[in-house]
TITILUM-564467 format. One record per residue (C-alpha): residue in one letter; chain; x negated, y negated, z negated. Coordinates in steps of 0.02 Angstrom, whole numbers. Layout:
+--------+--------+--------+--------+--------+
| residu | chaine |     px |     py |     pz |
+--------+--------+--------+--------+--------+
|      a |      A |      X |      Y |      Z |
...
+--------+--------+--------+--------+--------+
This chain:
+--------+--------+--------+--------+--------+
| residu | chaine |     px |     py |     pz |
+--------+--------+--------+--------+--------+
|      x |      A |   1326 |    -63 |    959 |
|      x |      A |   1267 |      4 |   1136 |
|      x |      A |   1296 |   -185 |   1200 |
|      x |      A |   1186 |   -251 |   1062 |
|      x |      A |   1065 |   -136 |   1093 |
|      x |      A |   1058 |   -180 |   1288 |
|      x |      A |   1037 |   -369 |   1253 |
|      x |      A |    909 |   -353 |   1139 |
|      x |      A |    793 |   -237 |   1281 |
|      x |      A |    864 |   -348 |   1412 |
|      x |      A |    803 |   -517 |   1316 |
|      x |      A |    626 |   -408 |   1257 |
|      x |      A |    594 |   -352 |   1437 |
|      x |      A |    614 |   -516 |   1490 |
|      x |      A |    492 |   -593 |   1389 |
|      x |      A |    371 |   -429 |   1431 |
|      x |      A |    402 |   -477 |   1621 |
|      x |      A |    365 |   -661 |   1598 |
|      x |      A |    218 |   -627 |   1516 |
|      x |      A |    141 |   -518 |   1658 |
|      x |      A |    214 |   -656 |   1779 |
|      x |      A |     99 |   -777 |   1727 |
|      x |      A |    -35 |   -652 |   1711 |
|      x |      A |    -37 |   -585 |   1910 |
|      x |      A |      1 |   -778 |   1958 |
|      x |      A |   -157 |   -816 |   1851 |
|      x |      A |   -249 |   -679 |   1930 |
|      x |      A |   -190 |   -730 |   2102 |
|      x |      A |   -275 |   -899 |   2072 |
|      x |      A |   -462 |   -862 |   1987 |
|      x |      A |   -481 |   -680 |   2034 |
|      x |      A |   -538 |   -667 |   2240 |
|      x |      A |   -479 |   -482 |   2238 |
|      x |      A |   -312 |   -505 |   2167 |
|      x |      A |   -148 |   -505 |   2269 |
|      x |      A |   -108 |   -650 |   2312 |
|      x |      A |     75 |   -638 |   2346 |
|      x |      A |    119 |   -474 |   2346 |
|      x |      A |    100 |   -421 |   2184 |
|      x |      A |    179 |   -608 |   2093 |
|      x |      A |    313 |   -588 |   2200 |
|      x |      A |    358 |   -409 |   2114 |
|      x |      A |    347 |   -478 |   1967 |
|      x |      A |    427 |   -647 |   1980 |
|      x |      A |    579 |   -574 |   2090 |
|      x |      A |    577 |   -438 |   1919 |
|      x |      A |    592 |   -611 |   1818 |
|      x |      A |    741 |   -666 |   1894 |
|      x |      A |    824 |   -517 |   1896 |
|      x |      A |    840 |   -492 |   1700 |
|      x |      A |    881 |   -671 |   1682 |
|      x |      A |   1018 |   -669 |   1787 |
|      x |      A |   1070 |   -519 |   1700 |
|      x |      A |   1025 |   -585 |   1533 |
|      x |      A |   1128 |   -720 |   1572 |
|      x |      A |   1286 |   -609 |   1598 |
|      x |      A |   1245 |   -515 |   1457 |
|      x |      A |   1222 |   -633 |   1310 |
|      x |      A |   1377 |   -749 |   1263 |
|      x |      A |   1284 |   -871 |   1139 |
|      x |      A |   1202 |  -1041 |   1265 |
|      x |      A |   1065 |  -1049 |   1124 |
|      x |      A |   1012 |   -883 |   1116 |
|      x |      A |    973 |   -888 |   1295 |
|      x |      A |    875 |  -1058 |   1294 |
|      x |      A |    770 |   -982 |   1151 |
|      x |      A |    749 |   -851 |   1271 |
|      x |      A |    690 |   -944 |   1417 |
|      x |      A |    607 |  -1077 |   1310 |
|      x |      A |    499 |   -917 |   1249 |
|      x |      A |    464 |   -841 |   1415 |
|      x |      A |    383 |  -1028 |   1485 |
|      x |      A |    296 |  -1028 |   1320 |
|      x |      A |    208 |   -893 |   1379 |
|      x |      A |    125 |   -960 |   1510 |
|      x |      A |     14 |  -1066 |   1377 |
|      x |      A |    -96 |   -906 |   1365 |
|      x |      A |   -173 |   -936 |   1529 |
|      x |      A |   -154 |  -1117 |   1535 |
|      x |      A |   -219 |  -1222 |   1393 |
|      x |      A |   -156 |  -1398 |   1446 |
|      x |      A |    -30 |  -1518 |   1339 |
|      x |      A |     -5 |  -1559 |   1509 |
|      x |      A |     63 |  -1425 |   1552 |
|      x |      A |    228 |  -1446 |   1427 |
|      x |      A |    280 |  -1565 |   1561 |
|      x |      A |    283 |  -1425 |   1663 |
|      x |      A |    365 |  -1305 |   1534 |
|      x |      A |    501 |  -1455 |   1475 |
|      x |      A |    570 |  -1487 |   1629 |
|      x |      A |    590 |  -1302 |   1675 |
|      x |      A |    678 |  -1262 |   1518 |
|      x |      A |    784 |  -1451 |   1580 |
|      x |      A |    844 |  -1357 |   1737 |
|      x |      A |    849 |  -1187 |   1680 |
|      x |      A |    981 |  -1236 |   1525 |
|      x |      A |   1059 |  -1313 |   1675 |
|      x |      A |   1069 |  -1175 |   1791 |
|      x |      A |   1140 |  -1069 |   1616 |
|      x |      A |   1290 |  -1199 |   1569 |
|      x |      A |   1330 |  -1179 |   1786 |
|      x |      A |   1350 |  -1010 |   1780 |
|      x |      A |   1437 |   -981 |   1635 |
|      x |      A |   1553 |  -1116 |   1658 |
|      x |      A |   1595 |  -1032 |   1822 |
|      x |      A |   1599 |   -863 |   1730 |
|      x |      A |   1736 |   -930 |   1621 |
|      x |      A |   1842 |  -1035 |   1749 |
|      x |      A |   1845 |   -887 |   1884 |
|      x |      A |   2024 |   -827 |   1890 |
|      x |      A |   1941 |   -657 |   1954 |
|      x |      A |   1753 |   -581 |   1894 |
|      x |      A |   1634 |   -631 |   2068 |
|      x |      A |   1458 |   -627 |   2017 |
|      x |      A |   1406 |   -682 |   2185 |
|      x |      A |   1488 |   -836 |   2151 |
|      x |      A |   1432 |   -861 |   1979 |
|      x |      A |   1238 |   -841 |   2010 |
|      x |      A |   1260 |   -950 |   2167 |
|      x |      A |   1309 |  -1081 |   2060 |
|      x |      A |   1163 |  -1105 |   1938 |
|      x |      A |   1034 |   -979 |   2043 |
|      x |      A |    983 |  -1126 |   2168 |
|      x |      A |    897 |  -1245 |   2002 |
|      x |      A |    821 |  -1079 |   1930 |
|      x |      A |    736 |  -1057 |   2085 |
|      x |      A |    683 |  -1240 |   2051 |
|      x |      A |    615 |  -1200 |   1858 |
|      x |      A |    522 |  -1058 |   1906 |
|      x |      A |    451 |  -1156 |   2061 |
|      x |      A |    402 |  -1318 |   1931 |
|      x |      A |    307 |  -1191 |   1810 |
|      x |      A |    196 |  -1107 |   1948 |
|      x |      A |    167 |  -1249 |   2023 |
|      x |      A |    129 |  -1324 |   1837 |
|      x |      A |      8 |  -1177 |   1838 |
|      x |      A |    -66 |  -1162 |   1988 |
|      x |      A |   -113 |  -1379 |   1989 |
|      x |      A |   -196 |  -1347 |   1802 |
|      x |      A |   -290 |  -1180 |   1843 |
|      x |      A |   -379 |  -1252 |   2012 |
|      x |      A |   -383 |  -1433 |   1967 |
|      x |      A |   -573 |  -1419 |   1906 |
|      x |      A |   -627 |  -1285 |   2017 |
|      x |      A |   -764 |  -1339 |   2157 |
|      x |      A |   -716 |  -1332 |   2321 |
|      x |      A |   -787 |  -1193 |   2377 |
|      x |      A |   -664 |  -1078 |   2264 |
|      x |      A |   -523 |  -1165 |   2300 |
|      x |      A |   -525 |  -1195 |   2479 |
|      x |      A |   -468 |  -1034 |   2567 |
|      x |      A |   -581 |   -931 |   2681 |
|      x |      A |   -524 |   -893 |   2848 |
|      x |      A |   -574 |   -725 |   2902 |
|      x |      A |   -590 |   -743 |   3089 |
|      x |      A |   -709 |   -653 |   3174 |
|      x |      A |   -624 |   -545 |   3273 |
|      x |      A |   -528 |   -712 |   3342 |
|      x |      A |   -682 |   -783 |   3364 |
|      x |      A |   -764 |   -636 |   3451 |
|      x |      A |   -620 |   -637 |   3586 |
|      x |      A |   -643 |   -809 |   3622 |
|      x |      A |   -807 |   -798 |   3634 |
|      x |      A |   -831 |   -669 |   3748 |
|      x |      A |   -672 |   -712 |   3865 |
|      x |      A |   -786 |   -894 |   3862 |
|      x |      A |   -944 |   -803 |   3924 |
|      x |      A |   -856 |   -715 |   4036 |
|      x |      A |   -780 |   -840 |   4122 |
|      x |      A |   -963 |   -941 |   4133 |
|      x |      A |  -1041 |   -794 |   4163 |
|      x |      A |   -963 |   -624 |   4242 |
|      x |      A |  -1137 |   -541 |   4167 |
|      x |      A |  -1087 |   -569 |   3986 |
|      x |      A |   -945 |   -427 |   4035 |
|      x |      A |  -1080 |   -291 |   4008 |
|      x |      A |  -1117 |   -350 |   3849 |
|      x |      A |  -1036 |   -271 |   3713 |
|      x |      A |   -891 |   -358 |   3639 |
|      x |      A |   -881 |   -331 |   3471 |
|      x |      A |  -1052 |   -324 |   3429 |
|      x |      A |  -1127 |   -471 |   3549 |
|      x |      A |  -1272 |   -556 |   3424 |
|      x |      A |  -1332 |   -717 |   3419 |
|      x |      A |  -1471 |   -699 |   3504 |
|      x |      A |  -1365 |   -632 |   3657 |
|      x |      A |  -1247 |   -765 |   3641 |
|      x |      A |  -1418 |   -896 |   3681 |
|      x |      A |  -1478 |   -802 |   3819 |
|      x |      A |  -1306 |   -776 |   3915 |
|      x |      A |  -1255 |   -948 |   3904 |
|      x |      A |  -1431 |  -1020 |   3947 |
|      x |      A |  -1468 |   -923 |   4051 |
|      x |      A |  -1460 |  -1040 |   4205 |
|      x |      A |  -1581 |  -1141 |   4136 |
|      x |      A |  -1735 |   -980 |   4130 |
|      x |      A |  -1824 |   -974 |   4286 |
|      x |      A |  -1807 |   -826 |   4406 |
|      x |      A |  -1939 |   -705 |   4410 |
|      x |      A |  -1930 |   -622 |   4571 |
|      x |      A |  -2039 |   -684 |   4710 |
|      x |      A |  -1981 |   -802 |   4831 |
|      x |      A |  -1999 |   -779 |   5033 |
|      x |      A |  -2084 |   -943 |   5012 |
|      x |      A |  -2227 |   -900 |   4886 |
|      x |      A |  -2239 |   -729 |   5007 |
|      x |      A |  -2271 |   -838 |   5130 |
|      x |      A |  -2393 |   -920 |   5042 |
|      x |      A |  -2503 |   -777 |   4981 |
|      x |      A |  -2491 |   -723 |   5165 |
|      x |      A |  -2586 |   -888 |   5228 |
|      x |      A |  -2694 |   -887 |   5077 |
|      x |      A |  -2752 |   -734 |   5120 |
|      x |      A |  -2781 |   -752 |   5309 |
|      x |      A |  -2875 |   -922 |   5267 |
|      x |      A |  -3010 |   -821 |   5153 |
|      x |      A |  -3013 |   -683 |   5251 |
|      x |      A |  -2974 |   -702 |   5415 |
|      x |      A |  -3072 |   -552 |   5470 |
|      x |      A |  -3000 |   -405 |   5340 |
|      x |      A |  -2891 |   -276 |   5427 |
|      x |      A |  -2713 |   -270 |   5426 |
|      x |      A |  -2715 |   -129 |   5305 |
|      x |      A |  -2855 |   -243 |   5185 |
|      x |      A |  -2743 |   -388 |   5195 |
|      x |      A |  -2595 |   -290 |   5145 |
|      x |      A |  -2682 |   -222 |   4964 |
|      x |      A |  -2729 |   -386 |   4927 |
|      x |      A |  -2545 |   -460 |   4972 |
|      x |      A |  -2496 |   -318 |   4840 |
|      x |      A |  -2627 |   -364 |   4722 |
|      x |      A |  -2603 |   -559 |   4733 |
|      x |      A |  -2407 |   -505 |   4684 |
|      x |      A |  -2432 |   -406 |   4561 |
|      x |      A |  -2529 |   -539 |   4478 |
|      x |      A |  -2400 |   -660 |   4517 |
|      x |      A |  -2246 |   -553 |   4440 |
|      x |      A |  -2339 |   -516 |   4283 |
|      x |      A |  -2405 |   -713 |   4254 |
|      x |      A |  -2188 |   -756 |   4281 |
|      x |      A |  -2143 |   -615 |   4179 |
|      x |      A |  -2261 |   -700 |   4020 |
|      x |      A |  -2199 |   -868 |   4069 |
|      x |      A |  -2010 |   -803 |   4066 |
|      x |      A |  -2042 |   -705 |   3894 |
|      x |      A |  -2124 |   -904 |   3826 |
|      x |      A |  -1963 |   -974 |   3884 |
|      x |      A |  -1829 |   -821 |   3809 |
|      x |      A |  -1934 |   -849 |   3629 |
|      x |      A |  -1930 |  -1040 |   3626 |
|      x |      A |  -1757 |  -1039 |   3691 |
|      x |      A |  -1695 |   -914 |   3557 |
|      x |      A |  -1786 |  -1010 |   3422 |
|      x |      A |  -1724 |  -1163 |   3471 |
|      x |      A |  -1540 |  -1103 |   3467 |
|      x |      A |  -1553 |   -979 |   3310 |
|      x |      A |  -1625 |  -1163 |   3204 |
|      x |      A |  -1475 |  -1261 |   3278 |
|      x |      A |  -1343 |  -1120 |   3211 |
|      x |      A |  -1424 |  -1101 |   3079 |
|      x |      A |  -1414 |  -1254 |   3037 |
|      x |      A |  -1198 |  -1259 |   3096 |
|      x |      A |  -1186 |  -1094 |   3005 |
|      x |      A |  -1286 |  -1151 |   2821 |
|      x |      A |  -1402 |  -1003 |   2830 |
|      x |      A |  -1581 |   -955 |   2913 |
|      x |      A |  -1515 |   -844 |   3044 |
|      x |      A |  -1636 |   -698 |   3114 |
|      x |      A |  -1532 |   -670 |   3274 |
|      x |      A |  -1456 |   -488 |   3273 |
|      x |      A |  -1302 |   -559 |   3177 |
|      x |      A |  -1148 |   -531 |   3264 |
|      x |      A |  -1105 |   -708 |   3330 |
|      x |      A |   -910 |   -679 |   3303 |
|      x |      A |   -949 |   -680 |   3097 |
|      x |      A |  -1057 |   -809 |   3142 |
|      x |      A |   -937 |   -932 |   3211 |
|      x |      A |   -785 |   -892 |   3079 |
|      x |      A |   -935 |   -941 |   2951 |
|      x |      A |   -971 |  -1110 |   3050 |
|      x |      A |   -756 |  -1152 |   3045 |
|      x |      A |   -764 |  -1102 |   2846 |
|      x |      A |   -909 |  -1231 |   2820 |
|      x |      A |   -840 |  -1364 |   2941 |
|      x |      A |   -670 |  -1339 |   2846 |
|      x |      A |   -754 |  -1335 |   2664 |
|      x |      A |   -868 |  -1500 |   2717 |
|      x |      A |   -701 |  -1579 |   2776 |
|      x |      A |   -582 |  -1544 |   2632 |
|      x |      A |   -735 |  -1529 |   2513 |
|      x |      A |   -818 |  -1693 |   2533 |
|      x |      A |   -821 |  -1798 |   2387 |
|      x |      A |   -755 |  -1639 |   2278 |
|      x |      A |   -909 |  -1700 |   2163 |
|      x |      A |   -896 |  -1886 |   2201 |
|      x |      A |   -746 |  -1998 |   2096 |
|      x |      A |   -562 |  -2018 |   2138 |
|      x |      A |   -562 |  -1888 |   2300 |
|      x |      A |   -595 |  -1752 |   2188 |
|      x |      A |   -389 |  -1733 |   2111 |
|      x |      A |   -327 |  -1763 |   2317 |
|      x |      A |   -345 |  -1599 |   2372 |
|      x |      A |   -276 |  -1486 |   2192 |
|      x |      A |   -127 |  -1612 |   2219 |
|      x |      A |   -104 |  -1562 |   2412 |
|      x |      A |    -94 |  -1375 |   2388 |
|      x |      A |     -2 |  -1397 |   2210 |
|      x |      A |    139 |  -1489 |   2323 |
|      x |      A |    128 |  -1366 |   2469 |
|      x |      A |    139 |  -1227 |   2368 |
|      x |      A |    288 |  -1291 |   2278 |
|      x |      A |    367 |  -1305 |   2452 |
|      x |      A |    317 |  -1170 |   2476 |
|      x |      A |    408 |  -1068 |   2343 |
|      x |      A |    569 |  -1140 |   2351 |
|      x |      A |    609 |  -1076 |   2499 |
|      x |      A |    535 |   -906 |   2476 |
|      x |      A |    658 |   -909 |   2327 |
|      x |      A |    801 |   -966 |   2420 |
|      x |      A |    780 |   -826 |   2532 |
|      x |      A |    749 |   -682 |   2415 |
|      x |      A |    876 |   -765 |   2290 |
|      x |      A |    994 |   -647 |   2417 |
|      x |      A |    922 |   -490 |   2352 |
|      x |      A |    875 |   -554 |   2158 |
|      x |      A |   1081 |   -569 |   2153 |
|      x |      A |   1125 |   -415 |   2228 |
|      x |      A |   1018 |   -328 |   2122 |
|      x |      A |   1131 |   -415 |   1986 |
|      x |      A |   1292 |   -359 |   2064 |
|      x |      A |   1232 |   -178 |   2063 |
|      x |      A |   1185 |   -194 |   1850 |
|      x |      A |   1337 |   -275 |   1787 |
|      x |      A |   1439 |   -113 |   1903 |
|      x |      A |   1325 |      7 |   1816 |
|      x |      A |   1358 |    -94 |   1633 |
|      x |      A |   1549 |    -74 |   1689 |
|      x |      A |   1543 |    114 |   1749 |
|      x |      A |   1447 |    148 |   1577 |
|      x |      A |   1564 |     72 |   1469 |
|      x |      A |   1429 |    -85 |   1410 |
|      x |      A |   1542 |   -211 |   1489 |
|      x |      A |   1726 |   -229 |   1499 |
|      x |      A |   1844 |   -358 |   1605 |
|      x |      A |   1976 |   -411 |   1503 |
|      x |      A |   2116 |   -514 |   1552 |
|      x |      A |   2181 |   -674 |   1461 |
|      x |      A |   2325 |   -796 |   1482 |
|      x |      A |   2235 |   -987 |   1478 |
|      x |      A |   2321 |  -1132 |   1498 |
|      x |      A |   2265 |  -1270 |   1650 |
|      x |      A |   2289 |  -1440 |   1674 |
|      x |      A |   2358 |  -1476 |   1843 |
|      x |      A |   2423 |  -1621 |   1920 |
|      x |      A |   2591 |  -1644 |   1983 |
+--------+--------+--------+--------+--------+
């Protein structure tokens, strides 16, 4: 009665943990927050867990392929698509096949080794599972722009580095400058800044005013000539210093329109140019995967590219934490055997050898 009892959660929490599978992976897909691998990875690792133990557990091959049937079945509630039964039927193809492995190795094992049971079948469940997210993930993002689907890079404090240690190196000024918060208007000046004329007075112009003065008037005294040198300077610094603030505001209008026009938006200037540039890569990238999102056959290429790299993506990850999922087994079916659940029971077969 105890064993019935255990099934019966084991195949109920299965179907509870499938459901909220395809939930988070949903989530993962339409919802920016959402985790997007730590918390599907709870739950699918969670999935394979009870089905390998479900598959120890229940004797009867059709009860468990109504069981896993069920559990892709599921999955319809976030994605409405016949085409996704393709998805679901050849799951359920490998996953029968993974079942008939490991119980066939179950029953020809001369000693109980769940390690080398699961192995057997655990390496095409892996595969189901990976067909039926990827099933999911193509259908959810297959009609989203490309804007939502494309991933955002979050760069800018790679960005700021480079940008700085790239000023820096063209400029040992920019070093006073701070580095996390250099803006865009900054960023113009310190890399144009060759190109502003110097507003300190040459020896040459000195020179000039000097014989300028001694032209006019030649008979002023020394102390005359040096007031009006002064004077004639002053004027001088403060006619440079309004031709060098004319060149610092066409120079930062010219470059805030040209990144403005890199980074999509009207820039004002105090923007910190690190966010600035990770928003330039995230436009170049969405203008180069993006184009012709809107426009004919180049729409399905890139859903198709990230359906197949996240498939290759998952069987692997699986492969590796396949380890643990089986492990986890292992430690069940001892607690199932220290609390009386399951039994090992020894039988004479007969075998067919050759001779």
């Amino acid at each position: 009665m105890e064993k019935k009892i255990v099934i019966n959660l084991f195949a109920f929490l299965l179907l509870i943990i499938s459901f909220f599978s395809w939930r988070v992976i949903d989530q993962a897909i339409n919802v920016p927050e959402a985790s997007v691998w730590a918390v599907p990875m709870i739950f699918i690792s969670l999935f394979f867990v009870f089905s390998y133990a479900s598959i120890i557990l229940i004797k009867k091959i059709a009860y468990l392929q109504v069981l896993f049937l069920l559990a892709y079945i599921l999955s319809f509630v976030f994605v409405r698509s016949i085409w996704h039964m393709i998805g679901i039927g050849l799951a359920f193809l490998f996953t029968s096949w993974a079942v008939l492995k490991i119980k066939k190795d179950l029953r020809m094992n001369v000693e109980i080794n769940i390690w080398k049971s699961m192995r057997a079948g655990s390496g095409i469940l892996v595969l189901a599972v990976s067909i039926m997210i990827t099933s999911q993930y193509y259908l959810a993002v297959k009609n989203l722009g490309s804007e939502n689907l494309i991933p955002q890079f979050y760069i800018s404090s790679i960005t700021g580095n480079l940008t700085t240690r790239f000023l820096s190196a063209t400029n040992p000024e920019i070093e006073d400058i701070d580095k996390e918060f250099l803006t865009v208007d900054q960023f113009i000046l310190q890399t144009q800044k060759s190109g502003l004329k110097s507003r300190e007075i040459s020896m040459e112009t000195s020179f000039q005013i000097d014989q300028m003065i001694e032209k006019t008037n030649p008979s002023a005294t020394a102390a005359q000539k040096k007031i009006m040198k002064e004077d004639a300077l002053q004027k001088v610094r403060s006619a440079s210093l309004e031709i060098g603030k004319e060149q610092e505001s066409l120079l930062l209008a010219e470059g805030r329109k040209k990144f403005s026009e890199m980074a999509g938006k009207n820039l004002q200037g105090n923007e910190k140019m690190s966010d600035v540039l990770a928003d330039i890569v995230n436009r170049k990238i969405d203008q180069y995967f993006g184009a012709g999102a809107k426009n004919g056959a180049k729409a399905s290429v890139l859903p198709y590219v990230m359906a197949i790299g996240l498939f290759l993506t998952v069987i692997p990850l699986g492969s590796i934490l396949n380890t643990l999922w089986i492990m986890l087994v292992q430690f069940l079916v001892w607690i199932f055997l220290e609390t009386k659940i399951l039994s090992i029971k020894k039988a004479s077969v007969e075998v067919e050898i050759l001779e």
